[in-house]
N, C-alpha and C positions, 0 to 999 in steps of 0.2 A: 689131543693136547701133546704137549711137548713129553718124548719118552725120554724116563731117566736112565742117564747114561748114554745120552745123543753126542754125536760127534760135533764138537765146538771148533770154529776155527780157532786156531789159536795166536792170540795179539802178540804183533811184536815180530822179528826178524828172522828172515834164514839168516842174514848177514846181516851184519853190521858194518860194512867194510865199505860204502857209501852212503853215509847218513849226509841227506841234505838239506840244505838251509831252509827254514818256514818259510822265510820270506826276503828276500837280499835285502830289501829297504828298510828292516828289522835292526841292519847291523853291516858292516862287510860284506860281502861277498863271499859266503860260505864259512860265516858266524852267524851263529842264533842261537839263543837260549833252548829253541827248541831243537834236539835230533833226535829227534824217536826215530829208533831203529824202524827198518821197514824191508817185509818181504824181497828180497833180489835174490835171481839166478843167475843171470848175466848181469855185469860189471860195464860202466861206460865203453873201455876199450874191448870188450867181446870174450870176457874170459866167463867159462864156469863155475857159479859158486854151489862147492858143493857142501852142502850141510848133510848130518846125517840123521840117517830116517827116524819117523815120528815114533817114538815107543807108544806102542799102547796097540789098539783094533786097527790104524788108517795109515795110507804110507804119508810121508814128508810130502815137503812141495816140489823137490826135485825129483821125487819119485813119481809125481803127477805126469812129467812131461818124459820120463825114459823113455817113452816108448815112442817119440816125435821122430821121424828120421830125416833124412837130407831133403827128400821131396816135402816134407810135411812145414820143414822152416820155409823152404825155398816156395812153398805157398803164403805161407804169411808175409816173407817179403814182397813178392807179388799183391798181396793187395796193400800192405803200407806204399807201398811205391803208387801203383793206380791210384788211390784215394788221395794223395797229395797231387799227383797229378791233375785230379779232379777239383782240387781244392785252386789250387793256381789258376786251373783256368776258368772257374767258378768265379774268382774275385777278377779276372781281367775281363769276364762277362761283364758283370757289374758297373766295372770301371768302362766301360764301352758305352751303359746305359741301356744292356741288355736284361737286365735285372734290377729290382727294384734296391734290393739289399742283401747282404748275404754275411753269412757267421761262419769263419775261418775253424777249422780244426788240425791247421801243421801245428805239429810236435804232440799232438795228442793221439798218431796214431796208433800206436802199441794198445794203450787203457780203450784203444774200441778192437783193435783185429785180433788183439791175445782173444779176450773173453769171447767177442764173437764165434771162434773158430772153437770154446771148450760147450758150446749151446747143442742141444738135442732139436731135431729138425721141429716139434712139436711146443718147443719153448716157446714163450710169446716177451718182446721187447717191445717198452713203452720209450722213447728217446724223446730225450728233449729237443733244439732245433742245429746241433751239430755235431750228431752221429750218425757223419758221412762215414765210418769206415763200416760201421756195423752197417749199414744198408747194403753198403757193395757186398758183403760176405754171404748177406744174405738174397743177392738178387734181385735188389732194386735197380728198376733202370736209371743212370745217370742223368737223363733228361726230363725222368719223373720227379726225381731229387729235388729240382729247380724249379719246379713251375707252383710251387706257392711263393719262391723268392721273385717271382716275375710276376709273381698277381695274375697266373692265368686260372687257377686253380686254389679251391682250400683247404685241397689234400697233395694229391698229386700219386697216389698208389694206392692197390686194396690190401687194407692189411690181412685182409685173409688170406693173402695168395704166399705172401712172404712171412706171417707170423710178426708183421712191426706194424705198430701202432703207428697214425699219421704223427709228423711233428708238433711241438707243442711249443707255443712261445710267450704262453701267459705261462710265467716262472712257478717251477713245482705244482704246479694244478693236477701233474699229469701221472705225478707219483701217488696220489690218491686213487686216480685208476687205474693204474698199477695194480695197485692193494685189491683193491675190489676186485679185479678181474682175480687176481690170485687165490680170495677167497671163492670166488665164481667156480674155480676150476676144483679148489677144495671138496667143493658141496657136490661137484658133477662126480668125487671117488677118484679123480684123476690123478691122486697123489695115494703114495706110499705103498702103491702096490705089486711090486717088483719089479713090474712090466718098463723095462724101459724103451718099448715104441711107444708107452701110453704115459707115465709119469709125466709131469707138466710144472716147469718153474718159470716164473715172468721174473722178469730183470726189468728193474726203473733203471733210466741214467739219466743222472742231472750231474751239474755245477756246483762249485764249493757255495754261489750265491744263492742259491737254492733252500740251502741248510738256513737259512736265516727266513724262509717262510712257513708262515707258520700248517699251510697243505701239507709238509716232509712231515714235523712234529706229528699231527694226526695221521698220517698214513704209518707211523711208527708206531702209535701206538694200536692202530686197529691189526696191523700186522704181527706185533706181539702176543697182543692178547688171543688172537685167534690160532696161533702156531702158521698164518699165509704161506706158500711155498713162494716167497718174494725175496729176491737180491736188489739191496738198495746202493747201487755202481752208481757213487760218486768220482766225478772225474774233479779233483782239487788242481785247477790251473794257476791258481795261485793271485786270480784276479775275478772279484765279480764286477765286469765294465773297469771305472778305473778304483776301486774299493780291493784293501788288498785282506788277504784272509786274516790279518793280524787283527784290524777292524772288524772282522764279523766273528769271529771264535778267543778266546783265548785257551783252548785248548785244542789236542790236535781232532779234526774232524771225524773218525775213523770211532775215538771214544762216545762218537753223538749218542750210539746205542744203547749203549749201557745203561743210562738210565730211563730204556723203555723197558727192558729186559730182551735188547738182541744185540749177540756179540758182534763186537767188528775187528775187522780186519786191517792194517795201512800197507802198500802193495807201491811198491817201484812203478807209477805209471809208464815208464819208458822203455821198461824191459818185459818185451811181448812174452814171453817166457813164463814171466813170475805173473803177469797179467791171467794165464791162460789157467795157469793151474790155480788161482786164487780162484777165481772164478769158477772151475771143475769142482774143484771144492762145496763151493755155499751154493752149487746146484745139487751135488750129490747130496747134502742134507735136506734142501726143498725136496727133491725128488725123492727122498724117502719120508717126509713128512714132519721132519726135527725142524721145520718152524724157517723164520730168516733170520737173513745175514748182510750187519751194514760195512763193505766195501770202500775204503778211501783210496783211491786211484791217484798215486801223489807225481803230478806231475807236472806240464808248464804252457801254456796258451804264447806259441811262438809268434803268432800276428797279432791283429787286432781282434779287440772282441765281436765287432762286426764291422762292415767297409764303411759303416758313418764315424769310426771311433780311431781314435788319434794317440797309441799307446806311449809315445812318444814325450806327450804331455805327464806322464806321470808312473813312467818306468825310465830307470838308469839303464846304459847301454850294457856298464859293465855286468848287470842281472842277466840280460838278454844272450852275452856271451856266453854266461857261467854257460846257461838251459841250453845252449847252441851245441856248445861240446857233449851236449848229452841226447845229441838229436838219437832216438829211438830207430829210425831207418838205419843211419850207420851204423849203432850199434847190435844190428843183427847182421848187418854185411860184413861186421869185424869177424864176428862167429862162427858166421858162413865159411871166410876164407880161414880163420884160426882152425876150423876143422874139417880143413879141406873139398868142403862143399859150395865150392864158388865155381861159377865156369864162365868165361869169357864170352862167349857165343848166346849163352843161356841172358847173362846180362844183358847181351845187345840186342837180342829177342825182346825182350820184357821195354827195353827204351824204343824200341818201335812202336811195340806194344800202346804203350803210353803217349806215343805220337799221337796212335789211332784215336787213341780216345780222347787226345783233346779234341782232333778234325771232327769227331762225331759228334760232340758236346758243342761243340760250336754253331755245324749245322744244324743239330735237334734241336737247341734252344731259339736261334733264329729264325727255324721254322715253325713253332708255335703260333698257331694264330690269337687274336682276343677272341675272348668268350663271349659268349653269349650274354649280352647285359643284364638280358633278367636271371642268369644262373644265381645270381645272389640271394636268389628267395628261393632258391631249390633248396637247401639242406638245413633251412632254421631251425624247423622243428623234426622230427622223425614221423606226425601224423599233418594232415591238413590241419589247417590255423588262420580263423577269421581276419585275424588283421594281416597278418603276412600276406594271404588271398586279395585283401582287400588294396593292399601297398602295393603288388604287382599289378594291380587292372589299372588301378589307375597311373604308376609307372611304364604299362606297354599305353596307355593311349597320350600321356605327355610325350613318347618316343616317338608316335605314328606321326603326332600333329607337327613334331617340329621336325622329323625327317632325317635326325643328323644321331644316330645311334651312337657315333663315335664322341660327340660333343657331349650329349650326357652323359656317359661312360667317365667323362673327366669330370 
């Protein structure tokens, strides 16, 4: 159970010095009744905020990341940059008809590559269906990404190989297995016991829409009661579809916990930085066994919420701008150069870099073949099942007799 005297994140701000709007359509553009202070190290335009260290047993949150050096940023910028690159050319797949649909993630890259990059190889991530940065960090292949949005596939990777759970697109379903897996790992001894090759924290990441089903509520409270070693990485875009957070909450999301009995946290989604060490944080407590920690990743869903959806309908542009100027990529390239960790050559590497991968992403995806018509009845159930048995026999012999596998298929 939870030991007294555990290390609690603590709510509320290193800085105060960019508190931003709940919501533009609240009010102005950067008026709202709400500005709960929130987590930031880095500052829109690339400066250091430095707050000073945490008194007590644990350092600050800037002290999380001292020890980051020029290579260690200059990796995070490399996969923000890749992952949007993936994302761009992921919706012009789409838009081609090479995909069936797909769920944008620009401007959200910070709130997946910070925490990604603070995870122990051993962690297990359950994501919802657009945690493309966490995938790349953690070595999913880009062409595996895609092929549940192309219907060839109803996974598309093993999560044993990379520690992430398939995508999830029935909303918050998947933060309940989250929990459970986390208590899984509880009962195997896998927590609290100093070992850190062996200490074990699952991360859920969902949507601020997410918090309004009622699968978050009970995985909060099985996660409480049990002390789960689960981080519940809410990423708050500020929009579930076209519903905006002012409509599903009225208070700020980050407080959800508290009345299950687990602290939370609100974190500058845009600043990889304060993302990385939030997250260092509500692992080091799972992995010592002090229970979880609900994560509000406050940041901005810069596209659509997926290429069927028309954000345009129901966002002001001048919203769009504010979140523009806060694009998370350039404010680690401001950082970069403010401390003198930028290099010319290195940039021009990385845009080639990213050339490749779209050229790849485009031939791997359009090399996908269709599946196998009957694979639909491969993974119903996990043992053999009379009717599923019985719905393929006579599925493979309506295929034989009419000869046109493709025309069933449709």
């Amino acid at each position: 159970m939870r030991t007294a005297g555990a290390a609690q994140p603590r709510p509320g701000a290193a800085s105060e010095g960019d508190r931003v709007p709940h919501q533009a359509n609240a009010g102005s553009v950067g008026e709202s009744a709400d500005v709960t202070p929130l987590v930031q190290l880095v500052t829109p335009t690339g400066e250091r905020v430095h707050e000073p260290d945490n008194a007590g047993d644990r350092p600050g949150y800037a002290a999380r990341v001292a020890h980051l050096g020029a290579d260690d940023l200059r990796a995070m910028y490399r996969d923000m940059v890749l992952t949007r690159r993936f994302d761009d050319e992921a919706t012009a797949l789409q838009r081609h008809g090479e995909l069936a649909l797909y769920a944008q993630s620009t401007g959200q890259e910070a709130a997946q590559v910070g925490p990604a990059h603070a995870l122990a190889p051993q962690d297990m991530v359950f994501p919802s269906y657009r945690e493309h940065g966490i995938l790349h960090v953690r070595g999913v292949d880009p062409v595996d990404r895609l092929r549940l949005y192309r219907g060839q596939d109803h996974g598309g990777w093993d999560p044993a190989e990379h520690n992430v759970s398939l995508y999830t697109l029935v909303i918050g379903s998947h933060v309940l297995h989250a929990t459970g897996y986390a208590m899984g790992v509880q009962r195997d001894g896998a927590v609290g016991t100093g070992d850190p090759a062996r200490d074990t924290a699952v991360v859920a990441c969902f949507g601020d829409g997410a918090t309004s089903q009622g699968d978050v509520s009970e995985a909060l409270v099985f996660a409480a009661v049990n002390d789960a070693p689960v981080v519940f990485w809410c990423q708050n875009n500020q929009w579930a579809i076209s519903e905006p957070t002012t409509r599903q909450s009225s208070a700020p999301l980050y407080r959800r916990g508290e009345g299950f009995g687990v602290p939370g946290v609100r974190v500058d989604g845009n600043d990889v930085l304060a993302c990385y060490a939030v997250m260092a944080e509500a692992l080091e407590r799972a992995h010592a066994g002090h229970g979880p920690t609900f994560v509000e990743a406050y940041t901005y869903r810069m596209g659509a919420h997926t290429t069927s959806d028309d954000p345009t309908r129901y966002r002001e542009r001048a919203e769009e701008e504010y979140w523009r100027r806060r694009d998370p990529i350039e404010r680690l390239a401001a950082l970069l150069r403010a401390e003198g960790h930028w290099d010319e050559q290195w940039a021009a590497d990385l845009a080639a870099e990213a050339d490749a991968l779209g050229e790849s992403l485009r031939a791997g995806v359009r090399a996908l073949g269709a599946p196998e018509t009957t694979s639909m009845f491969d993974h119903v159930y996990a043992t053999p099942h009379a009717q599923v048995t019985a719905e393929r026999e006579w599925f493979e012999t309506y295929e034989s007799e009419t000869g046109d596998a493709a025309e069933v298929a449709r």
